[in-house]
C-alpha positions as CSV (number, residue, x, y, z in Angstrom):
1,X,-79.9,-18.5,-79.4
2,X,-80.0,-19.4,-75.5
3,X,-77.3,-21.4,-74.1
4,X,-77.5,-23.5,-70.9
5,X,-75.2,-23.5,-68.2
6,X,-74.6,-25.0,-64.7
7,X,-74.7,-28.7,-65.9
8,X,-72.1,-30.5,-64.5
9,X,-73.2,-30.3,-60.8
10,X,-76.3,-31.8,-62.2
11,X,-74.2,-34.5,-64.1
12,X,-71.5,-35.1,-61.2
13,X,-74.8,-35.6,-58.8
14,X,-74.2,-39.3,-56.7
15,X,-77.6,-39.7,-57.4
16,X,-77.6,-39.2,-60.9
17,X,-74.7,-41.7,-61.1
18,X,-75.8,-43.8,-59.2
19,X,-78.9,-44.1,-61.6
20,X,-76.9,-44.0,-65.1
21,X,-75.1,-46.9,-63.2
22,X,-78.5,-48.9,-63.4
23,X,-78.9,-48.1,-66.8
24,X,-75.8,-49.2,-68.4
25,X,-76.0,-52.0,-66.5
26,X,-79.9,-52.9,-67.1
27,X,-80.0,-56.7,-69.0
28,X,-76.3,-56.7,-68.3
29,X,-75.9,-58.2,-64.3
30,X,-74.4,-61.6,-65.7
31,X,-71.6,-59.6,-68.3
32,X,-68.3,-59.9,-66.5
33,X,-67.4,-56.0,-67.1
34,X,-70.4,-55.3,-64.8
35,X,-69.8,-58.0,-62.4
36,X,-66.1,-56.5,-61.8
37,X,-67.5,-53.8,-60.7
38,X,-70.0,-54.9,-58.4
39,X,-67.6,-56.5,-56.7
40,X,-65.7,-53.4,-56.3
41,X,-67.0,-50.7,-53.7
42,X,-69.3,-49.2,-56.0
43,X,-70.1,-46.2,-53.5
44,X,-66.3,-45.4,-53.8
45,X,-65.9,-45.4,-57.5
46,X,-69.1,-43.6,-57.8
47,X,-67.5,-40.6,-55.3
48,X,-64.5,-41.2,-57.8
49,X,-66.4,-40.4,-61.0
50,X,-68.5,-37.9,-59.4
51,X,-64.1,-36.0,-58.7
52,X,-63.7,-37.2,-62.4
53,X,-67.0,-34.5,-63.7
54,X,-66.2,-32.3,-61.3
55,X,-62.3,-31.7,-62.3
56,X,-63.0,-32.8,-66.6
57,X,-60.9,-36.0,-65.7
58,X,-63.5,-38.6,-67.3
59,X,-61.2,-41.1,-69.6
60,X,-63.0,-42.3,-72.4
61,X,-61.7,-44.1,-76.1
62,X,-61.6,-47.8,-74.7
63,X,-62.9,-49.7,-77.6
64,X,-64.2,-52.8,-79.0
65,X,-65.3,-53.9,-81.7
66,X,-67.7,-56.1,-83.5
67,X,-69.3,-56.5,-86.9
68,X,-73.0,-56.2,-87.6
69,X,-74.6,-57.7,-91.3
70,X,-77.8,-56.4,-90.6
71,X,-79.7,-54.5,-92.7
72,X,-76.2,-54.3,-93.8
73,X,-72.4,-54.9,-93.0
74,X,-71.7,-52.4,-90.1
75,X,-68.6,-52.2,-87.6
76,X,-70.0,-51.4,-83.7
77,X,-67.7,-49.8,-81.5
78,X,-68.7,-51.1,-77.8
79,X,-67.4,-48.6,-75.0
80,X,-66.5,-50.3,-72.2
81,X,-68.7,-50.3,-69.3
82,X,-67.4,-47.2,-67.2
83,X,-67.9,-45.2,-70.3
84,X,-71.2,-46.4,-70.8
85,X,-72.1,-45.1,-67.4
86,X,-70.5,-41.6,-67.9
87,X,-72.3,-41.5,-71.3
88,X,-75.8,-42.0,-69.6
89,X,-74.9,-39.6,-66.7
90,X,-74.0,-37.0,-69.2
91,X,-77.3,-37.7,-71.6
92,X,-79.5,-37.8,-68.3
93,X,-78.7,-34.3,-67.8
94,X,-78.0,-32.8,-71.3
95,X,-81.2,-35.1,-73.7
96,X,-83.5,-32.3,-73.0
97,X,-81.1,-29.5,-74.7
98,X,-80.9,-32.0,-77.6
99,X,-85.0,-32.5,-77.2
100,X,-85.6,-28.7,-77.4
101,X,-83.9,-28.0,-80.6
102,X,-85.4,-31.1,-82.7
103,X,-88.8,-30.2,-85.2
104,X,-91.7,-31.7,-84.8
105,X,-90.7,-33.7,-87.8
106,X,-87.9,-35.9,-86.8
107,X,-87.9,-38.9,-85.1
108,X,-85.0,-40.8,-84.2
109,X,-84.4,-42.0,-81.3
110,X,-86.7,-39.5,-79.5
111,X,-89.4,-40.4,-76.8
112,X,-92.6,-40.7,-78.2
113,X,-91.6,-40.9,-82.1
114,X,-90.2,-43.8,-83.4
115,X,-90.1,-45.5,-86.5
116,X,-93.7,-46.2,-86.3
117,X,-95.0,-42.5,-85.8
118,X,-92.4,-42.0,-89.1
119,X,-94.4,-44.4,-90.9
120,X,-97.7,-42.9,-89.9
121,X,-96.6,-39.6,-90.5
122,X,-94.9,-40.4,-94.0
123,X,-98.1,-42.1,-95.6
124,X,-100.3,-38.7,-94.2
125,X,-98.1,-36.7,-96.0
126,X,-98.4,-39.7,-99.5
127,X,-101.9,-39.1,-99.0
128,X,-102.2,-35.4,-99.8
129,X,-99.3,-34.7,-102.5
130,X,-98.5,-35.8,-106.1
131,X,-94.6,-35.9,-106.0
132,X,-91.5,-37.2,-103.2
133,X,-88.1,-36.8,-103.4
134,X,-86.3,-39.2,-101.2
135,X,-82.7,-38.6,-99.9
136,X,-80.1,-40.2,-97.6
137,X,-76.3,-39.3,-96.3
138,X,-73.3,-41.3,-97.8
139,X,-71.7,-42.2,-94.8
140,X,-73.5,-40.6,-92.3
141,X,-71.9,-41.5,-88.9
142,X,-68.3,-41.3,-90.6
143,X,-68.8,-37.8,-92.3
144,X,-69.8,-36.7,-89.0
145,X,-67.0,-33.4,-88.7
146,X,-65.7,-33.2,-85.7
147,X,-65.0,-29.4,-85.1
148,X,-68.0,-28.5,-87.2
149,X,-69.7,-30.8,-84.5
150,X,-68.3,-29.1,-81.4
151,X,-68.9,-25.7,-82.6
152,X,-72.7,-26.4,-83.3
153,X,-72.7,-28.2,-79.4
154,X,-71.0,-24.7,-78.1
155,X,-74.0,-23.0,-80.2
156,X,-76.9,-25.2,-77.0
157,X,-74.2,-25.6,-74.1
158,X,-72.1,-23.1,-72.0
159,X,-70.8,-25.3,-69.2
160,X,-67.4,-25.9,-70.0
161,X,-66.9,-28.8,-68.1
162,X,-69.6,-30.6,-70.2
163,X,-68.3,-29.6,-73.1
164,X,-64.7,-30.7,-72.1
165,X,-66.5,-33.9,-72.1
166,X,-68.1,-34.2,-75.2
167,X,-64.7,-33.1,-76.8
168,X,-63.1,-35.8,-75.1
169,X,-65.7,-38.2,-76.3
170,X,-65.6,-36.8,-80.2
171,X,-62.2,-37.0,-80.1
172,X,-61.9,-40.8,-78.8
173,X,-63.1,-42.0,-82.7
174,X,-61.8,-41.1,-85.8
175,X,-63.5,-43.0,-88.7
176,X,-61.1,-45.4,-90.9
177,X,-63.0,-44.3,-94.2
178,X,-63.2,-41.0,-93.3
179,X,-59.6,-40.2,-91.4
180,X,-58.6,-37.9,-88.4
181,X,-61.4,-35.4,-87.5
182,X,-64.6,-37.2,-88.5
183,X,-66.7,-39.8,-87.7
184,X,-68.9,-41.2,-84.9
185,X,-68.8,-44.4,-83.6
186,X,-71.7,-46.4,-84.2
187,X,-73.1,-48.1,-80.9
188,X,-72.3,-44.8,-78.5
189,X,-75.4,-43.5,-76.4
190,X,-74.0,-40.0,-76.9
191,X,-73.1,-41.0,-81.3
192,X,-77.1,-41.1,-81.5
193,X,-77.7,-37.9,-80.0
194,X,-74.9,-35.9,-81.6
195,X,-75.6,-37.3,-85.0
196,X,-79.5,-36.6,-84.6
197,X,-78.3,-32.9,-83.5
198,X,-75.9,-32.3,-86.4
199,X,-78.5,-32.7,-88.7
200,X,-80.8,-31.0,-86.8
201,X,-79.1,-28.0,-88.3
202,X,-80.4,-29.0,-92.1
203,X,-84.1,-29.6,-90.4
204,X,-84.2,-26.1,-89.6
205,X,-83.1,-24.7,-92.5
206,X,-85.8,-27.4,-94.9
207,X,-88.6,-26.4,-92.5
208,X,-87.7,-22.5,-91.8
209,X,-85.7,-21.1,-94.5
210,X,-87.2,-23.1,-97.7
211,X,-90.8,-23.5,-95.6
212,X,-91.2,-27.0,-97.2
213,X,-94.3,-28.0,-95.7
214,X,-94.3,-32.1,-96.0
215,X,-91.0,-33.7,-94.5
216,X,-90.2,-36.6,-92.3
217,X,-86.6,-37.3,-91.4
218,X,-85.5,-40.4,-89.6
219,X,-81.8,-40.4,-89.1
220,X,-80.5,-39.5,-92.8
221,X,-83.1,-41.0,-93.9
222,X,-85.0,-37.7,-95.4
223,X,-88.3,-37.4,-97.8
224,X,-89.9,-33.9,-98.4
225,X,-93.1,-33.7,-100.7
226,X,-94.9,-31.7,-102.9
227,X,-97.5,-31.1,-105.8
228,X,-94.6,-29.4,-107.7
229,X,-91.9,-31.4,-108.9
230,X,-90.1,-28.6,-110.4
231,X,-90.1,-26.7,-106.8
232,X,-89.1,-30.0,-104.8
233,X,-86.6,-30.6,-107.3
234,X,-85.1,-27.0,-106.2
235,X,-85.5,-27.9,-102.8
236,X,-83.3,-31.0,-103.6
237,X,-80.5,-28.8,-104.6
238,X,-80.5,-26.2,-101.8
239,X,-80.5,-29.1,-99.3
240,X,-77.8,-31.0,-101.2
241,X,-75.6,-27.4,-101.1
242,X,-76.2,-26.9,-97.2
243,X,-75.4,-30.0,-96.2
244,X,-72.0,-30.0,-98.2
245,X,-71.6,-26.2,-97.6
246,X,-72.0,-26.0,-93.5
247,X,-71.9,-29.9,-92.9
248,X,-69.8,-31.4,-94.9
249,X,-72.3,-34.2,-96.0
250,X,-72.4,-35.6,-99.1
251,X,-76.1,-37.0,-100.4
252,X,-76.5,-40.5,-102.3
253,X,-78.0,-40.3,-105.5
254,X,-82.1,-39.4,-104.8
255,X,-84.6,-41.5,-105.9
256,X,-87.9,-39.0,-106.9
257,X,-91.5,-39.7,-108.5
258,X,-94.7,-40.1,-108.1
259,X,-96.6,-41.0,-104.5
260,X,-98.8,-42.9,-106.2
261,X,-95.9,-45.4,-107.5
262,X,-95.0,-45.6,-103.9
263,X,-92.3,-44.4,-101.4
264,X,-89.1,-46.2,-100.3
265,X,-88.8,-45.6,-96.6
266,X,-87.4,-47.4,-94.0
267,X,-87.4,-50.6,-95.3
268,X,-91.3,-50.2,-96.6
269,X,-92.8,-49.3,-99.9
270,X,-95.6,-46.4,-98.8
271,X,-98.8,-46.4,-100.6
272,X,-101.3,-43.9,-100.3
273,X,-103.5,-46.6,-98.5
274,X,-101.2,-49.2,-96.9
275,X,-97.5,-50.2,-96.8
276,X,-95.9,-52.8,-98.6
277,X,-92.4,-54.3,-97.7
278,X,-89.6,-53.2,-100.1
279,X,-88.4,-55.7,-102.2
280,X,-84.8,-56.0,-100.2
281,X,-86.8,-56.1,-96.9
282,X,-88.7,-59.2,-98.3
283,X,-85.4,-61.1,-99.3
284,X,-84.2,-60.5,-96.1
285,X,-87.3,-61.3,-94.1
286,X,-87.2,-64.9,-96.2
287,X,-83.4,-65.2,-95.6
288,X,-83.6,-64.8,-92.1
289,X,-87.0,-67.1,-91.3
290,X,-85.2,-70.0,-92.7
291,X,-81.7,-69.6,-91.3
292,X,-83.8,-69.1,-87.5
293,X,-85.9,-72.2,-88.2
294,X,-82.4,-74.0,-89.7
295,X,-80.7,-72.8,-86.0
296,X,-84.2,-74.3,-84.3
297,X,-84.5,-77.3,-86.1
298,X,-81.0,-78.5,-85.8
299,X,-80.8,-77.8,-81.9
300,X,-78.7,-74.7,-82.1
301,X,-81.7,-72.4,-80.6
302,X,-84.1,-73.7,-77.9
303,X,-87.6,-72.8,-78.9
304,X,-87.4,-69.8,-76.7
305,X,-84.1,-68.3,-78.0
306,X,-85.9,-68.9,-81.6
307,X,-89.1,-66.8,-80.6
308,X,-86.6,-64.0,-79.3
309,X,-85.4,-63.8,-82.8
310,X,-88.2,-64.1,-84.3
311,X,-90.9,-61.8,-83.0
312,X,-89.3,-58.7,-83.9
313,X,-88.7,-60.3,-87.4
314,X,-92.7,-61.0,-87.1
315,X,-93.1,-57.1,-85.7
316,X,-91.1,-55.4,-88.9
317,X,-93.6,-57.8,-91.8
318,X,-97.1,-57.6,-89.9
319,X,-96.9,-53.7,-90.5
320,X,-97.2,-53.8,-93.6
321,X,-99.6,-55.3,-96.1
322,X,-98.1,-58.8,-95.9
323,X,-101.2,-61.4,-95.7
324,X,-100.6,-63.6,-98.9
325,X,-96.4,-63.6,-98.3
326,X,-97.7,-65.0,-94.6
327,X,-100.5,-67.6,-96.1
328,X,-97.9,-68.8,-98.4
329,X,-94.9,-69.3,-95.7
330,X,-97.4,-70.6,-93.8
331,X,-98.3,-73.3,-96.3
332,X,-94.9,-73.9,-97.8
């Protein structure tokens, strides 16, 4: 497997800083953290970084946090702005490495995938099989091992002073669940890229050592189909003893049957034809509609804070086969 080198003149470039400086800061410019440091002479504490890369000096690990309920309880961990920049100035340089060595048939946060293409690609494969088996990671981003993680990054990268970097980033988290030596925070640029690659490793082995032909991962989120339930049932447990055997992942309890009955994906039910909303994606769509037009109503949103809500809201239902759940919104 080739490894690449000579990265962190790339990374420690003033133009390349400069740029992951835009990017952290893009929808930002009023945020105090990024007004501090426009104040400062940014010039200088670009040159700064830029001696940081160049002698593996980057300090990361400064924290905070906030809770997330949506689509379900979820603690963020927020680097603070510097870090944010040295994340992008790193990713800028090393997301094509990560690019390279994702199938065809993931799409997480990739350019040019998306949850959509998942979607699209997910009912294709509904379309032509009999059987699904559906599984997902417990814990995904705090089952994350961290030396198993850096060993797998040393199998891409050769530049030491990149990976003195991502070490330093690992290392800067340790999950509360999980303990010392695991876990990614969620809400890192770099926690989306290393947790896409760790699994990575499992894609590889579903698509070139067991040669299963129909699979879509997004995330953890992982379906592989078939016209042989007996065979994808097999599948089921060579996957589930990889991931525990090389990545210490543990696999929910997988929901299996028939396409025609439907498959649960990403928050949609997918029929051979169409999609329909799961049944927890519909409570929540009627949950939130009324608590934005409660916020709207009573003055708490103006009308355009309430349509920044609510579009995406609108986005997620009109995908799916929604038209009489609409009509009778719409009329109630």
């Amino acid at each position: 497997m080739k490894r690449t080198g000579n990265l962190i003149e790339m990374v420690a470039d003033l133009d390349n800083i400069r740029y992951a400086f835009y990017l952290a800061s893009k929808g930002r410019h009023k945020k105090r953290e990024v007004l501090q440091w426009l104040l400062r002479d940014t010039e200088k504490e670009f040159v700064r970084m830029q001696n940081d890369f160049l002698t593996a000096n980057i300090k990361v690990g400064d924290y905070h946090f906030f809770k997330v309920y949506e689509p379900k309880e979820r603690l963020i961990y927020a680097s603070a702005f510097e870090e944010r920049v040295i994340h992008h100035a790193l990713m800028r340089v090393c997301s094509p490495i990560f690019e390279q060595f994702q199938i065809s048939d993931s799409y997480a946060c990739r350019v040019g995938k998306g949850q959509h293409k998942a979607l699209e690609q997910a009912r294709k494969n509904s379309q032509n099989t009999k059987w699904f088996v559906k599984m997902d990671i417990c814990k995904y981003f705090d089952s994350i091992d961290h030396e198993i993680l850096k060993s797998l990054l040393r199998r891409r990268i050769k530049d030491v002073f990149v990976l003195n970097a991502f070490d330093k980033i690992i290392d800067s988290y340790h999950s509360v669940l999980r303990g010392a030596g695991k876990g990614l925070p969620i809400g890192n640029l770099t926690s989306q890229y290393f947790a896409n690659f760790y699994l990575g490793f499992a894609d590889h082995f579903i698509k070139e050592k067991l040669r299963v032909k129909c699979y879509v991962r997004y995330m953890d989120d992982m379906v592989i189909w078939g016209n042989d339930k007996t065979e994808l049932l097999g599948f089921y447990q060579k996957i589930k003893a990889f991931l525990a055997e090389n990545l210490q992942m543990e696999l929910h309890p997988i929901c299996h049957n028939k396409t025609v009955e439907g498959v649960p994906f990403l928050g949609y039910r997918i029929m051979k034809t169409h999609l329909r909303l799961s049944i927890k994606s519909k409570k929540r769509y009627l949950k939130k509609l009324l608590e934005y037009r409660k916020f709207y109503n009573y003055g708490i949103w103006t009308e355009s804070e309430y349509y920044s809500h609510a579009t995406p809201l609108a986005a997620f239902v009109l995908k799916a086969d929604t038209l009489k759940l609409r009509a009778a919104i719409q009329k109630k």
